[in-house]
C-alpha positions in Angstrom: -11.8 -6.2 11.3 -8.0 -6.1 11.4 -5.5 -6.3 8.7 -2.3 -8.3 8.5 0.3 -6.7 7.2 2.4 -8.8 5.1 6.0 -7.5 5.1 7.5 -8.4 1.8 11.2 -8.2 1.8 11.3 -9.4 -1.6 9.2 -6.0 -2.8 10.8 -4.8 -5.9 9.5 -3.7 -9.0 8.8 -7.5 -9.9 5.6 -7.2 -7.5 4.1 -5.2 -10.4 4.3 -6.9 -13.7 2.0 -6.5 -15.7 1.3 -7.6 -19.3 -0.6 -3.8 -19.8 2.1 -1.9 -21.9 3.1 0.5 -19.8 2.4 4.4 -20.9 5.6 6.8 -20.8 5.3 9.4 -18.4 8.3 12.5 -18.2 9.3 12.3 -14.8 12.8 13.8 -13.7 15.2 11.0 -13.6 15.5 9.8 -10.1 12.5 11.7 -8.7 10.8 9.3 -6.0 8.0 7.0 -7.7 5.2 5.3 -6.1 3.4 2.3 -7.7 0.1 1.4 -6.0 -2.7 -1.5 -6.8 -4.0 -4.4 -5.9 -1.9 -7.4 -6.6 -2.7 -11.5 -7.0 -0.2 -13.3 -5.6 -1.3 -16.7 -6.8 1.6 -17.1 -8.9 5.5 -17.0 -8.2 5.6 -13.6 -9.4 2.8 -11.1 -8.6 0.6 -9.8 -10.8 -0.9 -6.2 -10.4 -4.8 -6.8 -10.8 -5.6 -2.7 -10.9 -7.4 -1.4 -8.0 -10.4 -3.3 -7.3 -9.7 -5.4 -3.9 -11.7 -9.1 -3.8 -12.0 -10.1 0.1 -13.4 -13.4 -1.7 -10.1 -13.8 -3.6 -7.4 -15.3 -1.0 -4.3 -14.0 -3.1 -5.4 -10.5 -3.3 -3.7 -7.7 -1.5 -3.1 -4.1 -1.6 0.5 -3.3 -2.2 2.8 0.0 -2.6 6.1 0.2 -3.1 8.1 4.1 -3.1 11.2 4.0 -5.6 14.1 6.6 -5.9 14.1 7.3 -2.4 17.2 9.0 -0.9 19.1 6.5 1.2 18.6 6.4 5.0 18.5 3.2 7.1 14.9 3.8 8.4 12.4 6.0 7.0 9.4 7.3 8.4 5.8 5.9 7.0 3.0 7.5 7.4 0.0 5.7 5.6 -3.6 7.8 6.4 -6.2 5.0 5.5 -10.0 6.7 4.8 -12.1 4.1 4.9 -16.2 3.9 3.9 -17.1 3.2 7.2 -15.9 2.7 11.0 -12.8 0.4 10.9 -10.1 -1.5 12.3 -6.8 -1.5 11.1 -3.5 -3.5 12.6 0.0 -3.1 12.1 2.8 -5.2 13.9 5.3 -2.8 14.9 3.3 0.0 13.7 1.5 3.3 15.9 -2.0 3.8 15.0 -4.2 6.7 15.8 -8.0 6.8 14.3 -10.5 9.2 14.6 -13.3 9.5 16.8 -15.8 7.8 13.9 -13.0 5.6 13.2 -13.0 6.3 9.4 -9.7 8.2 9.2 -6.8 5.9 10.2 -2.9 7.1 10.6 -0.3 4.5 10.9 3.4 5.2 11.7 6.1 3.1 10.9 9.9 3.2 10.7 10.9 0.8 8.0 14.3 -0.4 6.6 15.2 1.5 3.2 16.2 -1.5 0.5 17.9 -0.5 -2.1 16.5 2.9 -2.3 12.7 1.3 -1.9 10.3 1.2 0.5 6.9 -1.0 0.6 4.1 -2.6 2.3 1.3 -4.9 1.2 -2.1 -4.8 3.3 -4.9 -7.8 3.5 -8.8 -7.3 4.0 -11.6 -9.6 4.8 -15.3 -10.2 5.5 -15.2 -7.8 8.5 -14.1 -4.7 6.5 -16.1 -2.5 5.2 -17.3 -2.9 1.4 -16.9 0.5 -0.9 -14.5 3.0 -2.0 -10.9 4.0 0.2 -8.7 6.9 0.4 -4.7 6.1 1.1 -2.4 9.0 1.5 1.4 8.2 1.6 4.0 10.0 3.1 7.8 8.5 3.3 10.0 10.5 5.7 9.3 14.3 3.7 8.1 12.9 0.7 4.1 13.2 0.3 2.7 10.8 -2.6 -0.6 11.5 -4.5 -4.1 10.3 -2.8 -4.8 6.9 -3.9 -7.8 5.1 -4.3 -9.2 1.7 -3.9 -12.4 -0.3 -3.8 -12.9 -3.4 -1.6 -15.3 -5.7 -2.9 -16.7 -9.2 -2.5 
């Protein structure tokens, strides 16, 4: 059941278009953003897909991406992964702690800040297991709302 993490140095706002109109929301110019979904990467430029992962669809993956972050070279990530049932999750370069019913799953990096923006994108498969997930995302001090997912076939 692991992951591969797919490090996507080209992560930018790009990784989300979407042909949705988006929906004004008042939030304090320059206040840290985070975008979170499930993209399909079958096409040069991403598409988000919402948050319903296919393991049966090769170009699917679960991306975030933080915005308006205040510049450091590295920031801390912290990405606590709740899954359904017991798990496995792998990260190259990453620390990760689960817990004892291996559900709950921490994992630590330090990542380069680009351009203000920090992001990862995740890949699942036959081996993980099917239902409903919990992410919480913390950059360096900056805690993000829970976010949610479903892994399907």
């Amino acid at each position: 059941m692991k992951k591969s993490l797919v490090a996507l140095a080209f992560l930018s706002a790009s990784v989300f278009a979407s042909s949705e109109p988006q929906v004004s929301q008042t939030i304090p110019q320059n206040a840290p953003v985070l975008r979170f979904g499930v993209v399909d990467t079958s096409n040069k430029i991403a598409q988000e897909v919402g948050l319903t992962y296919s393991i049966a669809n090769k170009h699917h993956e679960l991306c975030w991406t933080a915005f308006n972050l205040p510049f450091q070279m590295q920031n801390k990530v912290v990405e606590v992964f709740i899954s359904p049932k017991a798990a496995q999750f792998t990260s190259a370069g990453a620390t990760v702690a689960y817990s004892k019913d291996k559900k709950t799953h921490t994992i630590t990096t330090m990542m380069p800040n680009r351009q203000e923006t920090v992001g990862k994108c995740w890949r699942f498969d036959k081996n993980d297991p099917l239902g409903k997930y919990k992410v919480d995302i913390r950059v360096d001090d900056i805690i993000f709302p829970t976010q949610t997912f479903e892994l399907v076939k």
